[in-house]
C-alpha positions in Angstrom: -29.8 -35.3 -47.1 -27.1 -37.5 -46.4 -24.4 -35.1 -47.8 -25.6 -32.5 -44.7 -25.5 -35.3 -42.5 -22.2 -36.1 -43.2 -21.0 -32.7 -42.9 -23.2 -31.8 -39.7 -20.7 -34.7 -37.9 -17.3 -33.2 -39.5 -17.5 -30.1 -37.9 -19.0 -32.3 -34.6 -15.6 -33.9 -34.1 -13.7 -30.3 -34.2 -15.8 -28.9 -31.3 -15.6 -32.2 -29.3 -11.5 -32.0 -29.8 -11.7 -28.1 -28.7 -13.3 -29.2 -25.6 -10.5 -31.9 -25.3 -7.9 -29.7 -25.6 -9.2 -26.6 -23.6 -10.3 -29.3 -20.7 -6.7 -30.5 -21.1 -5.5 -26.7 -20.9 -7.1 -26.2 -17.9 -5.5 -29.4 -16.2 -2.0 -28.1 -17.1 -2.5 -25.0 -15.3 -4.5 -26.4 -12.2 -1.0 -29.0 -12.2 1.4 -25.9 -12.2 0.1 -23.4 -10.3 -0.1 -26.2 -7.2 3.8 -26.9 -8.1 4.6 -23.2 -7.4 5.8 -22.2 -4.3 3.6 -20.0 -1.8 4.7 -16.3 -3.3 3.7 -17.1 -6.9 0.7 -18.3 -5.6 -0.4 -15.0 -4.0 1.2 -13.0 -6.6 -1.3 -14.8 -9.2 -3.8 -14.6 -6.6 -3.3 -10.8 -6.4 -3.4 -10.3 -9.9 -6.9 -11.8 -10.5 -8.0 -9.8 -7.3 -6.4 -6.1 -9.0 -7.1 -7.0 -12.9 -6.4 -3.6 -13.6 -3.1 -3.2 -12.5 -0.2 -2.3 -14.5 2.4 -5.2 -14.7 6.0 -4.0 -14.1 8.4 -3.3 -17.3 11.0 -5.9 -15.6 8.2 -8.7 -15.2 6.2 -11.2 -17.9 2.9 -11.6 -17.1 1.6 -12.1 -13.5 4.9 -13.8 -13.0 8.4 -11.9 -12.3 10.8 -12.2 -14.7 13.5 -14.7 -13.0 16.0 -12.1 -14.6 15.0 -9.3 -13.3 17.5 -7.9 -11.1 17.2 -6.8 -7.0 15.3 -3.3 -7.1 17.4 -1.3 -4.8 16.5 1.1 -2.3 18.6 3.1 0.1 18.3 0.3 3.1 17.9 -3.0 1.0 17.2 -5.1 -1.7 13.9 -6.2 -2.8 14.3 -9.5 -4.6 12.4 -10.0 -8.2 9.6 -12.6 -6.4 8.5 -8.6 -5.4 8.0 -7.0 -8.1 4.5 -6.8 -8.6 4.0 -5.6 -4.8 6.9 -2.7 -5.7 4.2 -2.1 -8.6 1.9 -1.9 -5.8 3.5 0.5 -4.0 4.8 2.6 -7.0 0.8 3.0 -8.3 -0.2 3.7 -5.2 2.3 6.7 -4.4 2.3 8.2 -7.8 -2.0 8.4 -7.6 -1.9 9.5 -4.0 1.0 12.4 -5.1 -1.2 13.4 -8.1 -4.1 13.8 -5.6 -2.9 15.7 -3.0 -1.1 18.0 -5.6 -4.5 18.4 -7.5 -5.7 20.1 -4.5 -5.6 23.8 -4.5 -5.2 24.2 -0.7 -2.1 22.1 -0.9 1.0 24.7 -0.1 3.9 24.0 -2.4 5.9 22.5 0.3 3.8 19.0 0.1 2.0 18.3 3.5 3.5 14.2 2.4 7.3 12.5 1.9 7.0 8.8 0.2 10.1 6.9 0.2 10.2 2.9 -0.4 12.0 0.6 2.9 13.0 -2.9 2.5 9.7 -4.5 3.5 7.0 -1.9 1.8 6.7 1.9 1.4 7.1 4.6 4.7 4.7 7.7 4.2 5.2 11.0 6.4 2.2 13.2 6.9 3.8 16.4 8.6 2.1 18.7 10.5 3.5 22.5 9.5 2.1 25.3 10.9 1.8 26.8 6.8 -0.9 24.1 6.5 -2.0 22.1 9.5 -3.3 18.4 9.6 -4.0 18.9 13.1 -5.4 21.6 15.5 -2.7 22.7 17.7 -1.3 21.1 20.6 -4.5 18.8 19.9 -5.4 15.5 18.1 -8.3 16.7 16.6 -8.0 17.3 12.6 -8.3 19.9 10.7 -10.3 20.1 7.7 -7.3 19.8 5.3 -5.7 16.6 7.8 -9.1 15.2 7.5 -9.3 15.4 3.6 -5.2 14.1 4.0 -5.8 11.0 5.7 -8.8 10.0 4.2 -7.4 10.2 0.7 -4.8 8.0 1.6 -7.0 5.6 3.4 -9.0 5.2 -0.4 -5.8 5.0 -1.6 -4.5 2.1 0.9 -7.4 0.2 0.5 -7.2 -0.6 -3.5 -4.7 -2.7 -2.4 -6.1 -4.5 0.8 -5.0 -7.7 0.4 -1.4 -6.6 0.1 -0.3 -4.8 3.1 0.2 -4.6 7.0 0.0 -1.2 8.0 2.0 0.4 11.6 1.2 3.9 12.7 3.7 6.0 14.7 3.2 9.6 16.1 6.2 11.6 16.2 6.8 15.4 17.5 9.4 17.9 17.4 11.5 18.6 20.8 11.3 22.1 23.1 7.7 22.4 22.9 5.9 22.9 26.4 3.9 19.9 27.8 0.0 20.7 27.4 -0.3 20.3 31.1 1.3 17.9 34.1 -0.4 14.7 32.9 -0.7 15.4 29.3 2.9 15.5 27.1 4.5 14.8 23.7 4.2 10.9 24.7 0.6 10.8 25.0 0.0 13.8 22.2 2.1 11.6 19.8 0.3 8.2 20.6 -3.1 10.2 20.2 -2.4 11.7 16.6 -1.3 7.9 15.8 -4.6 6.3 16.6 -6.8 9.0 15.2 -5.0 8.5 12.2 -6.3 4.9 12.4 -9.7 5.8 13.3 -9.8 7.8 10.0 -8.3 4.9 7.7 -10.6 2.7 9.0 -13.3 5.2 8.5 -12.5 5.2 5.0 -12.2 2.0 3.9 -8.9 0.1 5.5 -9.4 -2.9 7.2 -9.0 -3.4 11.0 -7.4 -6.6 10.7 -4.5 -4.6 8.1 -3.5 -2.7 11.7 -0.5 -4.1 13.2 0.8 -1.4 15.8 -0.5 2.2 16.8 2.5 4.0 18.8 3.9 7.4 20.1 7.3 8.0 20.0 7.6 11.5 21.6 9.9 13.3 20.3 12.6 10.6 20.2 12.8 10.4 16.3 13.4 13.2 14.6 13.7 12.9 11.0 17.4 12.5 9.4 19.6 15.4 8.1 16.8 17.7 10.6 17.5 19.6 13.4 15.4 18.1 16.4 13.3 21.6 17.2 12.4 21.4 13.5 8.3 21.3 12.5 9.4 18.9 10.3 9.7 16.3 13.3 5.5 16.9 13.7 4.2 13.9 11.3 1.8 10.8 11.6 4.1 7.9 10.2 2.3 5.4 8.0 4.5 2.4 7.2 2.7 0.4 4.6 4.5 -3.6 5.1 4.2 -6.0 2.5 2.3 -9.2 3.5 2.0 -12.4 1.8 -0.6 -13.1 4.2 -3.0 -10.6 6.2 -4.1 -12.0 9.2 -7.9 -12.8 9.7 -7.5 -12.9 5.9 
């Protein structure tokens, strides 16, 4: 009896220190993660929110790797403190690429260009004739520009807590106004906020909408000549935020 005693209080004392030291565990990281500054907070903060998301090659853990050079893109540098949000943006275009190309009504000329800016990731919906997003000379959808927009609203809204998002309407130049009181401004600025309608339709959050805008035909895409289809596109500029307002 007393021999079970004895070793019913041995193995008490190893629990009790377990405690100890996971209690103390705890305290060390409560300690550093309030020493960090604000971007390592909300990149940890992010990573608990998207468990399932890959961690870059170039970073350690939740954390970038202080080694990791500048990602470069053709404008600017991202600094290492954004690699997980360059993750972000990576996972995102790769799964929305995959989608659209999984579609058999997709034309081989992809209705969607993807490139990475500075401060987030600029997505071009274009408007061809070969596959229309939207009716013509009109700011309605079609059937494929609804299935379009609202695959990359599922898409944008994984990551909700990451990005500001800016919508901009663009058109090619020479076409005939519509009528007197109805031109490329006011076609442009339409296509832009039905685009938002849809995102928000499908998941985006209203607070993640920064600007809605037309822009005519004032913006034609580089290296393409002005007249160009090409120029007819819905502009979706995802920003990163370390912060969403009304977060």
């Amino acid at each position: 009896m007393s021999k079970h005693s004895n070793s019913s209080h041995g193995g008490a004392w190893k629990v009790a220190y377990a405690d100890f030291v996971t209690a103390m565990m705890a305290l060390f990281l409560v300690l550093w993660l309030t020493s960090q500054d604000e971007r390592i907070k909300e990149a940890v903060e992010r990573s608990f929110k998207n468990p399932f998301m890959s961690i870059t090659k170039d970073s350690t853990g939740v954390i970038p790797n202080k080694d990791t050079q500048a990602v470069k893109s053709e404008k600017g540098n991202f600094d290492s403190a954004s690699a997980i949000e360059l993750n972000m943006l990576r996972k995102m275009a790769s799964d929305l690429m995959s989608t659209l190309s999984s579609n058999p009504e997709t034309p081989e000329e992809n209705p969607v260009n993807i490139e990475m800016v500075p401060d987030g990731m600029r997505i071009n919906v274009f408007d061809r004739a070969r596959k229309a997003i939207f009716d013509i000379d009109s700011a309605k959808f079609t059937k494929y520009g609804e299935w379009v927009f609202s695959t990359l609203a599922w898409e944008i809204s994984r990551f909700a807590e990451s990005f500001n998002i800016e919508l901009e309407g663009h058109t090619e130049s020479g076409r005939n106004p519509l009528r007197e009181d109805y031109g490329k401004w006011e076609l442009t600025a339409d296509r832009a906020n039905v685009a938002r309608r849809k995102l928000l339709e499908h998941g985006v959050r209203e607070v993640q909408v920064r600007k809605v805008a037309g822009f005519g035909d004032t913006m034609p895409m580089l290296g393409i000549d002005k007249t160009s289809e090409s120029n007819r596109r819905v502009t979706v500029l995802l920003k990163m935020s370390t912060k969403i307002v009304g977060k």
